[in-house]
N, CA, C and O of each residue as an XYZ file, in Angstrom:
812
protein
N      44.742     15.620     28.205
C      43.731     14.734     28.781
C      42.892     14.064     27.695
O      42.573     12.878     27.611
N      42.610     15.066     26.896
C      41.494     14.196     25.882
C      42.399     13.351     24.932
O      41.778     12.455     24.360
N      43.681     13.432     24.646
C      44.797     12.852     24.141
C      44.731     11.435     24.670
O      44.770     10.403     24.001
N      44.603     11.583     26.246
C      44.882     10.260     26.468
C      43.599      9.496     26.030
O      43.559      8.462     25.362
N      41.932     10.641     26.846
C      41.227      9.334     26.867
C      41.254      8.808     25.360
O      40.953      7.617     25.293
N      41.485      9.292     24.375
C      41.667      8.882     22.747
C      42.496      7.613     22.741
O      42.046      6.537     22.349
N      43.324      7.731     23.045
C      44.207      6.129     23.341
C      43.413      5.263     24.133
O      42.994      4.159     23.785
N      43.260      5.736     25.040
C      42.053      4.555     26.016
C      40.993      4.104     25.260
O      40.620      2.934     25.343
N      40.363      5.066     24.386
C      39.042      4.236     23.397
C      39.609      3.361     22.806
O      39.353      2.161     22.898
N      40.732      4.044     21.902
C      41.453      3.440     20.754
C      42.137      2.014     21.251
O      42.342      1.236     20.319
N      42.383      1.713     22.090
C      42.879      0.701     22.909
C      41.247     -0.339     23.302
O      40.949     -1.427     22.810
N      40.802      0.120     23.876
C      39.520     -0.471     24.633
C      39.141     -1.143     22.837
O      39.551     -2.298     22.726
N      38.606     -0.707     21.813
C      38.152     -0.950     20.808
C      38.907     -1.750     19.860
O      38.385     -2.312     18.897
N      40.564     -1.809     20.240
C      41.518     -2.727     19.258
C      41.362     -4.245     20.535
O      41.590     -5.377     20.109
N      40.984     -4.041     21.951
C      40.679     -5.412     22.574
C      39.515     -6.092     22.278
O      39.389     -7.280     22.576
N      38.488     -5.338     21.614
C      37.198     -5.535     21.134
C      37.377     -6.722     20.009
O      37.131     -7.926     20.075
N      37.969     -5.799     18.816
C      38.021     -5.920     17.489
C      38.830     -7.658     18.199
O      38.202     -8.700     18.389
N      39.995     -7.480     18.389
C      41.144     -8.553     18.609
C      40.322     -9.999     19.008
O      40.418    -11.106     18.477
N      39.344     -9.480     20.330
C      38.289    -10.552     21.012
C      37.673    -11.296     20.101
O      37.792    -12.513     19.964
N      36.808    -10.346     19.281
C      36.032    -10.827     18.407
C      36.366    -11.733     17.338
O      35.904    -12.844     17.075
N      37.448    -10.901     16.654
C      38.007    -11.900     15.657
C      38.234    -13.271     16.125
O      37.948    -14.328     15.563
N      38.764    -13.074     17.184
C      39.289    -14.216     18.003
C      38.261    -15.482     18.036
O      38.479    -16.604     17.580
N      37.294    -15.099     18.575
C      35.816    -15.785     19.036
C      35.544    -16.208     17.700
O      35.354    -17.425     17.697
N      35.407    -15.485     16.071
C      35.036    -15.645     15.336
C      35.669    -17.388     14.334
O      35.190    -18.383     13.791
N      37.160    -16.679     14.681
C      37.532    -18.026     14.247
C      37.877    -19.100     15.030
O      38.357    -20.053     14.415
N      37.737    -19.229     16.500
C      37.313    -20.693     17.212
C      36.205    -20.692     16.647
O      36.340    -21.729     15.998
N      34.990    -20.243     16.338
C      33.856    -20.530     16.606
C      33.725    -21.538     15.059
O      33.162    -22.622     14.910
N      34.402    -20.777     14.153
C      34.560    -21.368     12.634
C      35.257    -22.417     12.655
O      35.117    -23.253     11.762
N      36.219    -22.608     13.749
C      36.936    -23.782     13.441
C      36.877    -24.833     14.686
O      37.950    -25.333     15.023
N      36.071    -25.085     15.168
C      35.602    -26.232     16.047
C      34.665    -26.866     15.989
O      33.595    -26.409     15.586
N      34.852    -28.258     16.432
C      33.610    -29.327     16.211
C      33.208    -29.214     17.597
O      33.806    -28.772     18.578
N      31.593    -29.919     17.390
C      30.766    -30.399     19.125
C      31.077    -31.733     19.140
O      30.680    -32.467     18.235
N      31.635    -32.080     19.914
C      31.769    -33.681     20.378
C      30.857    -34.099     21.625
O      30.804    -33.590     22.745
N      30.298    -34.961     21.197
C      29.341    -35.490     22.623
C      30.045    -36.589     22.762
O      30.634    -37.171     21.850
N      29.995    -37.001     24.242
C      30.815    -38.558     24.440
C      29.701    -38.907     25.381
O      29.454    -38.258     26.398
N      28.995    -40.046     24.958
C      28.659    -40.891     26.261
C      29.181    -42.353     26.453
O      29.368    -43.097     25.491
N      29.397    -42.709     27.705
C      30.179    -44.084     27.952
C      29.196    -44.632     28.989
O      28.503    -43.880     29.673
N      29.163    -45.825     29.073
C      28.614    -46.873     30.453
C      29.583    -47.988     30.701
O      29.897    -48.624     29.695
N      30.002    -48.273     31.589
C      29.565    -47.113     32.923
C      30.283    -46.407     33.060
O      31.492    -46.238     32.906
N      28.895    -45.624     33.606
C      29.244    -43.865     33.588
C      30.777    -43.560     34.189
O      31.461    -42.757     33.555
N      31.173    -43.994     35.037
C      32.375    -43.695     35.892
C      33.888    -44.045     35.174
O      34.998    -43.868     35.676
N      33.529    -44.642     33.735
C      34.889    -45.135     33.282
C      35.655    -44.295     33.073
O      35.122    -43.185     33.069
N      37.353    -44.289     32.774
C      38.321    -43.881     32.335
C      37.860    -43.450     30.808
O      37.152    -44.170     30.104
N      38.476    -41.903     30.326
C      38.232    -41.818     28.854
C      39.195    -40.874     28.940
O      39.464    -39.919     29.669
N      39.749    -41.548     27.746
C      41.071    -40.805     26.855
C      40.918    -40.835     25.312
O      40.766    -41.836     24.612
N      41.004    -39.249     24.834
C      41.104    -38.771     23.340
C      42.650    -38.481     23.409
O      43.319    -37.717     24.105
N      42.925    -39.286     22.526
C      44.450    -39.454     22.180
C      45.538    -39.178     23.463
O      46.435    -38.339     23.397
N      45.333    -39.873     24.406
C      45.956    -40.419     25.143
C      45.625    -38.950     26.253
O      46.289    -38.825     27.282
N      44.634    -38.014     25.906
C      44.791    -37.105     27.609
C      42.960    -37.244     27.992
O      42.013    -37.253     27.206
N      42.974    -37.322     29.212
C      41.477    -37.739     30.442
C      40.959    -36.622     29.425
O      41.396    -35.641     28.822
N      39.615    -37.439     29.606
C      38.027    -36.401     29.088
C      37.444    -36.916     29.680
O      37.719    -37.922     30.334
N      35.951    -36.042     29.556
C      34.441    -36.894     30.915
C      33.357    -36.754     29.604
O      33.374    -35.818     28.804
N      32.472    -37.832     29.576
C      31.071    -37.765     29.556
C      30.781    -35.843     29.449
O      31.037    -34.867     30.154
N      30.221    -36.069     28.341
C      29.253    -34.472     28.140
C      30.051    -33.964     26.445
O      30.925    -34.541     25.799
N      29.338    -32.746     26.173
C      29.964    -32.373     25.369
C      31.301    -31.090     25.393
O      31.530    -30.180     26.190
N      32.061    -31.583     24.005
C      33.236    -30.580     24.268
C      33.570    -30.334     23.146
O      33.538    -31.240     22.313
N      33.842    -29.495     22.918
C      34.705    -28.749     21.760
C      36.477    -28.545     21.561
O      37.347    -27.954     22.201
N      36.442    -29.499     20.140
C      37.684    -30.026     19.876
C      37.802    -29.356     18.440
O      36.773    -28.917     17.927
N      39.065    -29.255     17.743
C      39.540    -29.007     16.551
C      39.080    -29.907     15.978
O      38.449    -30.873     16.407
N      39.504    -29.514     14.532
C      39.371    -30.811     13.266
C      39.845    -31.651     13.368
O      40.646    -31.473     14.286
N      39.937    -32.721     12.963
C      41.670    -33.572     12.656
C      41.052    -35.374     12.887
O      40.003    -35.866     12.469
N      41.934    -35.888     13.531
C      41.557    -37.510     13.599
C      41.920    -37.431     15.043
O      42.670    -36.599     15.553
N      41.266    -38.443     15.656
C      40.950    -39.138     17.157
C      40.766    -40.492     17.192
O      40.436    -41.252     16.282
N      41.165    -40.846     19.032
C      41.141    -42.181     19.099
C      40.511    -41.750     20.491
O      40.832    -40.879     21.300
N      39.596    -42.595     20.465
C      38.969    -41.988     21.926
C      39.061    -43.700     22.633
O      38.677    -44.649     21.951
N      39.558    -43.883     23.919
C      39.740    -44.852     24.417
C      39.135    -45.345     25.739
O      39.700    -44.674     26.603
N      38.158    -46.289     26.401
C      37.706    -46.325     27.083
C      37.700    -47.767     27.899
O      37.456    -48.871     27.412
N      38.068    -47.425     29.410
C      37.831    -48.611     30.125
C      37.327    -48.462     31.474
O      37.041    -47.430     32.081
N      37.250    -50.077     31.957
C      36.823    -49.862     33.695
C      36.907    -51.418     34.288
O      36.361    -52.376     33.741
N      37.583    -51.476     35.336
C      37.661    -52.647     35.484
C      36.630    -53.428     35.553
O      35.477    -53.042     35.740
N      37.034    -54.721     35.385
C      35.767    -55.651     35.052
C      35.102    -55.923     33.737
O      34.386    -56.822     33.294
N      35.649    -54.713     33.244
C      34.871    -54.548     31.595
C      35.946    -54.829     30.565
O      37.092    -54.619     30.960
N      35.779    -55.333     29.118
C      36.798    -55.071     28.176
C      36.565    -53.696     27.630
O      35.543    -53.014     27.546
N      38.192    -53.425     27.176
C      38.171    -51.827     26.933
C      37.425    -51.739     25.734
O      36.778    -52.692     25.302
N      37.495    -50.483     25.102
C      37.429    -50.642     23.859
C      37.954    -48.860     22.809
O      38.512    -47.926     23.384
N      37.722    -48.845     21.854
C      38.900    -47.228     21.601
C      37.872    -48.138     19.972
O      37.641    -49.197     19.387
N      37.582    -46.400     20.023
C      37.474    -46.058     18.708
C      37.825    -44.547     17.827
O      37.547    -43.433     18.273
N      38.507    -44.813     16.465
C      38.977    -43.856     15.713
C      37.866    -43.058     14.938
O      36.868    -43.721     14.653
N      37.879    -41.897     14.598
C      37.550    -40.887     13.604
C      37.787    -39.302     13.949
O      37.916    -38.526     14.896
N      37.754    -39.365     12.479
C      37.862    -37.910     12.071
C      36.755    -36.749     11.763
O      35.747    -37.065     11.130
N      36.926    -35.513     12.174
C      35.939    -34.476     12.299
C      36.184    -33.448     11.649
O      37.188    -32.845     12.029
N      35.427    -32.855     10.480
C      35.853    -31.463     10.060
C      34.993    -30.345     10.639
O      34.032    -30.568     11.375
N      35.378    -29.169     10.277
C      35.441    -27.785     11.018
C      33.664    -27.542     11.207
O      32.980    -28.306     10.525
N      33.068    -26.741     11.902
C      31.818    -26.905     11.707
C      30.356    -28.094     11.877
O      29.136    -28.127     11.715
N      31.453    -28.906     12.290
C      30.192    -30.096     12.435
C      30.056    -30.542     13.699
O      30.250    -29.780     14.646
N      29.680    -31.929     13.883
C      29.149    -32.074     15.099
C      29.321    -33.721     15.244
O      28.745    -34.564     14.557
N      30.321    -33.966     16.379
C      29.876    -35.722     16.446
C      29.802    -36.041     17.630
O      30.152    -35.374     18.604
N      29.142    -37.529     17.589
C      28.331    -38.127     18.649
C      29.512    -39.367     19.250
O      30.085    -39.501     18.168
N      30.105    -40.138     19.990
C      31.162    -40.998     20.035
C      30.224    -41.688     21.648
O      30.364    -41.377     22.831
N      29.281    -42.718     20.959
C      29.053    -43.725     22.359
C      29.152    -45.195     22.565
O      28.787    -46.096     21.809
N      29.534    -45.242     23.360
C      30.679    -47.059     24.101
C      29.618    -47.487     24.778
O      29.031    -46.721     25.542
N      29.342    -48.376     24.652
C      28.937    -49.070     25.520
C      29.533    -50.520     25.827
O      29.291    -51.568     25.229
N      30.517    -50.269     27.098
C      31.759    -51.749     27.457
C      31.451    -52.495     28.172
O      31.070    -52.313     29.328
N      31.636    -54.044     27.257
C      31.194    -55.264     27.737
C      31.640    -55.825     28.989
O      32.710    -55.281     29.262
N      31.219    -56.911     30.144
C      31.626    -57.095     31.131
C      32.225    -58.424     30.852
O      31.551    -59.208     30.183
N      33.447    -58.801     31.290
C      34.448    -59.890     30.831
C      35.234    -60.456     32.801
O      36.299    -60.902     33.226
N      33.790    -60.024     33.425
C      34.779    -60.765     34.769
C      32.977    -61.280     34.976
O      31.925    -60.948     34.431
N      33.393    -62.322     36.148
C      31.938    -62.774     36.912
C      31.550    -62.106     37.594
O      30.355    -61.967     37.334
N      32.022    -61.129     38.965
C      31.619    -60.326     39.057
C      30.888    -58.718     38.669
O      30.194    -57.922     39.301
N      31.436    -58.761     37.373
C      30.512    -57.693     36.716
C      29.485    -58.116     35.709
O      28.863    -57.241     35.107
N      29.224    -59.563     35.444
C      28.449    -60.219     34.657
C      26.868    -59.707     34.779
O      26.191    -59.956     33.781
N      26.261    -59.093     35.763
C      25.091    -58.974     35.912
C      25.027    -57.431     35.860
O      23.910    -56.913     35.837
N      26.131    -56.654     35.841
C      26.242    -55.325     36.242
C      24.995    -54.530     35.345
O      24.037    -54.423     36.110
N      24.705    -54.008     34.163
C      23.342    -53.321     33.685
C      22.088    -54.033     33.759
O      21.115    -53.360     33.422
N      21.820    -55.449     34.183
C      20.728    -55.647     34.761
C      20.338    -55.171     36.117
O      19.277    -54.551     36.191
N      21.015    -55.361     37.173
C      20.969    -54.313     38.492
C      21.004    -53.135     38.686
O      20.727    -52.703     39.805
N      21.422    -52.130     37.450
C      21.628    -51.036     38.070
C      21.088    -50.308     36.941
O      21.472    -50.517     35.791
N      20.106    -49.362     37.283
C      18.691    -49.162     36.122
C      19.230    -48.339     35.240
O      19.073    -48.492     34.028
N      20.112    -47.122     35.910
C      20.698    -45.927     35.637
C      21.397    -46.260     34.575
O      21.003    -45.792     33.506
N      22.687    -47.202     34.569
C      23.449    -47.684     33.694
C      22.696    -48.697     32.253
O      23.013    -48.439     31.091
N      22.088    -49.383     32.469
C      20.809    -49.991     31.843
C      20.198    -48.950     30.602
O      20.028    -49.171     29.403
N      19.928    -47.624     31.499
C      18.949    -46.518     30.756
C      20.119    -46.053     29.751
O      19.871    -46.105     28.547
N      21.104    -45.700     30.088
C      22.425    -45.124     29.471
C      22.503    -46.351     28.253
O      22.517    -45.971     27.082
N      22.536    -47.295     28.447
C      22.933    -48.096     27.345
C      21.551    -48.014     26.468
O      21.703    -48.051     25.247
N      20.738    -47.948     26.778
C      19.949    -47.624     25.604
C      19.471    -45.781     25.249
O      18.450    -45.382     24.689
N      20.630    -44.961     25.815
C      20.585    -43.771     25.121
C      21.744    -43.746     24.467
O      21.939    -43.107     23.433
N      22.675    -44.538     25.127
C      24.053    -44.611     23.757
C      23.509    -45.402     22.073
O      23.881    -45.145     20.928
N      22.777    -46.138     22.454
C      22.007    -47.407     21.522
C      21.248    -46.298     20.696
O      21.685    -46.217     19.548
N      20.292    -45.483     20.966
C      19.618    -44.711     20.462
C      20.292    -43.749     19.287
O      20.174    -43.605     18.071
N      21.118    -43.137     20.445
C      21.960    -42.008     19.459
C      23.226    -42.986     18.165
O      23.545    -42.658     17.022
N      23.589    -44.022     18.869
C      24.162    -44.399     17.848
C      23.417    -44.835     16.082
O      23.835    -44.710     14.931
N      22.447    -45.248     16.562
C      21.544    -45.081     15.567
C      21.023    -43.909     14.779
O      20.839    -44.093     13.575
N      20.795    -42.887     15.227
C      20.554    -41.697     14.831
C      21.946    -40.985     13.942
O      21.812    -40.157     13.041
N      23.055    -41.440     14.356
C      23.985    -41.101     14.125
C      24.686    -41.895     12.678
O      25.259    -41.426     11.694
N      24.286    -43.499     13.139
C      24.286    -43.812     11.734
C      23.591    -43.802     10.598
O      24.119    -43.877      9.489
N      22.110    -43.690     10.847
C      20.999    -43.313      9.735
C      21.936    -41.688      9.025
O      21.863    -41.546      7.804
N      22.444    -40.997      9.542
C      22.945    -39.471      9.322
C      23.977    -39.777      7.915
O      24.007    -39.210      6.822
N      24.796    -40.936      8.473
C      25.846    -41.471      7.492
C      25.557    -42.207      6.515
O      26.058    -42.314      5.396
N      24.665    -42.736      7.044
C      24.267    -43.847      5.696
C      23.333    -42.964      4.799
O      23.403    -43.398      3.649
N      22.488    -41.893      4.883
C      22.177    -41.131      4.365
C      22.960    -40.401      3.037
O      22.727    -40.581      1.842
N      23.870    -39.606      3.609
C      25.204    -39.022      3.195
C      26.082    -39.856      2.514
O      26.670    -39.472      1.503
N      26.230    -41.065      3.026
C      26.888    -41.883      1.820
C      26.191    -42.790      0.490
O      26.734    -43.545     -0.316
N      24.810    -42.380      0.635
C      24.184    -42.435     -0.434
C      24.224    -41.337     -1.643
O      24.062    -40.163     -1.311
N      24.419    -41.627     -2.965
C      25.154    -40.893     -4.146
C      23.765    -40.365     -4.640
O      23.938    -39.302     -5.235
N      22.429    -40.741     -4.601
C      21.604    -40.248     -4.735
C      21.094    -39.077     -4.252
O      20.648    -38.098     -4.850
N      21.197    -39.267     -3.307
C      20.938    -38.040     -2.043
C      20.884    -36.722     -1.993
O      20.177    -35.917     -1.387
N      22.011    -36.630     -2.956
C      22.371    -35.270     -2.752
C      22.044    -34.091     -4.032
O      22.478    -32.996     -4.390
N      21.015    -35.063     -4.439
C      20.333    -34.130     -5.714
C      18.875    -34.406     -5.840
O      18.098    -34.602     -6.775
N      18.772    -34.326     -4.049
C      17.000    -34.721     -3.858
C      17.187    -33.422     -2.373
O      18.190    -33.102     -1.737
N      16.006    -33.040     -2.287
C      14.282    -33.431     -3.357
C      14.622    -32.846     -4.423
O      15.547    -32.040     -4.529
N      13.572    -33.381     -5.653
C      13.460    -32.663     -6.529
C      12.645    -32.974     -7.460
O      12.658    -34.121     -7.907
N      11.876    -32.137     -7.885
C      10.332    -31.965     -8.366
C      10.473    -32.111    -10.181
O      11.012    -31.262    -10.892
N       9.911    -33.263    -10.617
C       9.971    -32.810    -12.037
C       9.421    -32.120    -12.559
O       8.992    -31.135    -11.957
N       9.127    -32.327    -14.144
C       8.871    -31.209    -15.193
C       7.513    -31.484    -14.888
O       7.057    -32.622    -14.783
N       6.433    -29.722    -14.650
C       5.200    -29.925    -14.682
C       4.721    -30.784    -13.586
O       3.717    -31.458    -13.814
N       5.486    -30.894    -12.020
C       5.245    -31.312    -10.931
C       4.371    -32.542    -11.389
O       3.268    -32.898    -10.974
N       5.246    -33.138    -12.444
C       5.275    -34.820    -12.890
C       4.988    -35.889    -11.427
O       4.072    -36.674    -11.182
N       6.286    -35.473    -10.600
C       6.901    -36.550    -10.173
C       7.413    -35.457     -8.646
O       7.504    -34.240     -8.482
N       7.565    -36.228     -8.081
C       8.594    -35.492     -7.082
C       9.866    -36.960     -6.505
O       9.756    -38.146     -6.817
N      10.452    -36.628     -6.039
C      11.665    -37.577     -5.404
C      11.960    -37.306     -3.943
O      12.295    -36.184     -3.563
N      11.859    -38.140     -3.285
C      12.680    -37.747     -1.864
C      12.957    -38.722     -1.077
O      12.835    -39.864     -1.521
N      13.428    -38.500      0.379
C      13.918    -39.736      0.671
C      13.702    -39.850      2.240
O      13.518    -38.749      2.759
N      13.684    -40.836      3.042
C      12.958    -40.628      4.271
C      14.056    -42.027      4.908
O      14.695    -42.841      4.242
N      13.942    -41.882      6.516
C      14.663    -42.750      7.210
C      13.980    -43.374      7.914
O      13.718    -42.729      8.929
N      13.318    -44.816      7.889
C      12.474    -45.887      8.678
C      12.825    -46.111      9.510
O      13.838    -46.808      9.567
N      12.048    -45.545     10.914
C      12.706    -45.306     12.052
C      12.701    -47.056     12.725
O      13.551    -47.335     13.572
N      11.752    -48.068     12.292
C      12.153    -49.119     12.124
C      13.819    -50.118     11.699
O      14.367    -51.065     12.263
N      14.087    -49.483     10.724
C      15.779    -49.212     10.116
C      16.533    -48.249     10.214
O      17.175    -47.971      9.201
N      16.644    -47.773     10.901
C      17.107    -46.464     10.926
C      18.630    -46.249     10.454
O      19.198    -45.159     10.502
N      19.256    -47.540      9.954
C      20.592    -47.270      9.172
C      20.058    -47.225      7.523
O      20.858    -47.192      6.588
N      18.799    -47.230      7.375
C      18.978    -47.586      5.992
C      17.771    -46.234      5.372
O      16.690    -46.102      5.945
N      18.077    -45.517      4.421
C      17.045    -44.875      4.073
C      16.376    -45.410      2.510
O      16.877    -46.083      1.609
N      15.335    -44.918      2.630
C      14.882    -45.070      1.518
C      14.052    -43.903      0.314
O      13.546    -42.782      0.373
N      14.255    -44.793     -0.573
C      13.540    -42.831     -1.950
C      12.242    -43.255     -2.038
O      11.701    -44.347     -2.216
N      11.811    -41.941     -1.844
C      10.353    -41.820     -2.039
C      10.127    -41.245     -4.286
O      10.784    -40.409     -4.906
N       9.046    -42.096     -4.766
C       8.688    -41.550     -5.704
C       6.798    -41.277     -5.991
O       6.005    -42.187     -6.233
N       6.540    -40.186     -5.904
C       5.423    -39.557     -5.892
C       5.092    -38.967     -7.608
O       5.370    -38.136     -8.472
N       4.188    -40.285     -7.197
C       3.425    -39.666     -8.805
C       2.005    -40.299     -8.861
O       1.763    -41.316     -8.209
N       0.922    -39.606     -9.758
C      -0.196    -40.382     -9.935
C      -0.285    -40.765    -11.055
O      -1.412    -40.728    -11.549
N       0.939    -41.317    -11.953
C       0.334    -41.399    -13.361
C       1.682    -42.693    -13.291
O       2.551    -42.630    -12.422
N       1.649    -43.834    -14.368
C       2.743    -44.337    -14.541
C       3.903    -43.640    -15.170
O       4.867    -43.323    -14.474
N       3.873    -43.448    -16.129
C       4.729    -42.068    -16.534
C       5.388    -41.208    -16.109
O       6.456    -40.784    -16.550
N       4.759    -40.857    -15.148
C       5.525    -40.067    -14.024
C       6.594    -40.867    -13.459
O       7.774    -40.519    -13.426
N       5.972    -42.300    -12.877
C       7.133    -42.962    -12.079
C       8.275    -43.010    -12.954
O       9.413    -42.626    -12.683
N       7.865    -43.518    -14.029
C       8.727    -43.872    -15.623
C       9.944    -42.778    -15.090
O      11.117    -42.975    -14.776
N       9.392    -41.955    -15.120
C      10.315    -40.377    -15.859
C      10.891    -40.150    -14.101
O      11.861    -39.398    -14.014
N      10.447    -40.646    -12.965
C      11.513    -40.266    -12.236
C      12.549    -41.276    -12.311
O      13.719    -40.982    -12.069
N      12.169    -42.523    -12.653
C      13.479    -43.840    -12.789
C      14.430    -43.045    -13.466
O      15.575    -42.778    -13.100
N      13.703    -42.615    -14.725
C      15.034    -42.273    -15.511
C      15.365    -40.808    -15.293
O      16.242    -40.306    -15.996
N      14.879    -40.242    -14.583
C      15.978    -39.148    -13.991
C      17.198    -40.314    -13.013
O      18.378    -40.421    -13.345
N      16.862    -40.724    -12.367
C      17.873    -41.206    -11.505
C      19.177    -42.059    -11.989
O      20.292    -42.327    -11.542
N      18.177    -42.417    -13.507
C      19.347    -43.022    -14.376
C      20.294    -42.298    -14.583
O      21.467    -42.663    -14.503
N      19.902    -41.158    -14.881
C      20.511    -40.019    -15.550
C      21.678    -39.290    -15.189
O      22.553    -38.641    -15.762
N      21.279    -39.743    -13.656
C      22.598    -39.595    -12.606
C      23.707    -40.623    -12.266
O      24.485    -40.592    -11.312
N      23.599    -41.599    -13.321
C      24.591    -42.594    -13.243
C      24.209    -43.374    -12.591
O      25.191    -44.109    -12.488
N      23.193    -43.942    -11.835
C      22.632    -44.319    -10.795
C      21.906    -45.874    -11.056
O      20.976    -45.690    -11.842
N      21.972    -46.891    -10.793
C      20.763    -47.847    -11.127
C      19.964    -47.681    -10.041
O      20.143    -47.829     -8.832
N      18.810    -47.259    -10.887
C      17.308    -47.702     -9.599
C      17.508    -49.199     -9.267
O      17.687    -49.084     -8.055
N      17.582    -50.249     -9.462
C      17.382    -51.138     -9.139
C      18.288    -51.447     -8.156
O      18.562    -52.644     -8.070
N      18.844    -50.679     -7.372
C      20.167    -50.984     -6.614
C      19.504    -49.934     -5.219
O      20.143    -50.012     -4.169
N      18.212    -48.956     -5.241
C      17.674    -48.270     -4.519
C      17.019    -48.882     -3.567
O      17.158    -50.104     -3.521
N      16.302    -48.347     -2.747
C      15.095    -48.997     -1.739
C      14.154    -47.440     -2.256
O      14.484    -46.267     -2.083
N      12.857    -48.034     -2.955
C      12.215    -47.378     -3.949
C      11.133    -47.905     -3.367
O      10.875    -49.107     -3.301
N      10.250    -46.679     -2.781
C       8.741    -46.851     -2.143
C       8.265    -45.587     -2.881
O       8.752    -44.468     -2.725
N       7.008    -45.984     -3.900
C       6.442    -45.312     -4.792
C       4.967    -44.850     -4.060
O       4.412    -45.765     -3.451
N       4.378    -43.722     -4.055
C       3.459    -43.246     -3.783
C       2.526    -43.158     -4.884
O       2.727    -41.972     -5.146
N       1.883    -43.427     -5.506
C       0.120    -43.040     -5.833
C      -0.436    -41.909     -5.423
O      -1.631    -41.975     -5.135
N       0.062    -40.969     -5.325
C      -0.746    -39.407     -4.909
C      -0.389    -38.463     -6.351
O       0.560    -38.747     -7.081
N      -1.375    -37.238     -6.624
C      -0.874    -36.268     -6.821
C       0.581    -35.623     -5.998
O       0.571    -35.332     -4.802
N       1.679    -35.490     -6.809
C       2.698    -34.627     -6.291
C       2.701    -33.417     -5.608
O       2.260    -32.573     -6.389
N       3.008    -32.857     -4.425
C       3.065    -31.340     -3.705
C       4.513    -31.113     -4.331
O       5.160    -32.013     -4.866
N       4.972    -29.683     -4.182
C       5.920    -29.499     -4.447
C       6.575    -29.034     -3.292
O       5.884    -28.628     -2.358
N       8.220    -29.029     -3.184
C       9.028    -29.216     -1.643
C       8.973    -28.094     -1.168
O       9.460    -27.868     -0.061
């Protein structure tokens, strides 16, 4: 008897272990995909099989997410996602008949949607344009004797474009953060460079 229940733990605890692992590496190896579309009711296909509005969890790899509805022109857009991250994918499809010509002025719901796809797409590109800045990624950072500090902020006015902050109260200071940035291969003069006049805090 106690033979068996020993196998029964030993069993119960290798479905455990097995689960877990399991859970561990979906969890390591999937992206969050949010999709929003207007209107809401359209057809959506990621590489050619039905998806809905909301978020879902997909592998790594490359996509074509494709979207239509009558009355509207379609439209399909491509990218790729690695393991761990998170993307946003929102359409908003134009109306190409007379009868749907007035369609998001009448209908508030759809209207509101196009300016939360509008929103996030923005948010989404300030993220990239961020990241594909070569500067970026060796900020903040505080000079010698909290000289200077560096950092960089996103004008929610522009929100595709960021810009570097340089914090110093002395000219010298500014001096010496230019040429750190030189230093990184970098021309300042190729930046969007908004200089502060304060004593420096440190990050």
């Amino acid at each position: 008897m106690k033979k068996i229940i020993a196998i029964g733990v030993v069993f119960i605890i290798s479905i455990i272990t097995i689960s877990l692992i399991m859970f561990i590496n979906y969890s390591n190896n999937t992206v969050t995909l949010k999709i929003l579309v207007t209107p809401t009711n359209s057809s959506i296909k990621i590489n050619g099989s039905s998806s809905t509005i909301g978020i879902h969890h997909i592998k790594p790899g490359n996509y074509k997410i494709t979207v239509s509805y009558p009355g509207f022109a379609s439209q399909s857009k491509t990218f790729s996602v690695n393991k761990n991250s998170t993307k946003f994918v929102g359409i908003i499809l134009q109306p190409n008949s007379a009868t749907t010509a007035n369609f998001y002025q009448i209908n508030g719901y759809q209207e509101q949607m196009v300016e939360a796809i509008s929103s996030n797409n923005n948010v989404s590109n300030s993220k990239a344009e961020v990241k594909n800045e070569p500067i970026i990624k060796y900020l903040p950072y505080v000079g010698p004797s909290l000289q200077y500090t560096i950092g960089y902020k996103v004008d929610p006015n522009n929100s595709t474009t960021p810009y570097i902050t340089i914090t110093s109260s002395t000219p010298q200071g500014r001096q010496n953060a230019l040429s750190f940035i030189r230093s990184k291969g970098i021309d300042p003069t190729f930046l969007n460079i908004v200089f502060i006049n304060q004593q420096p805090s440190a990050y």
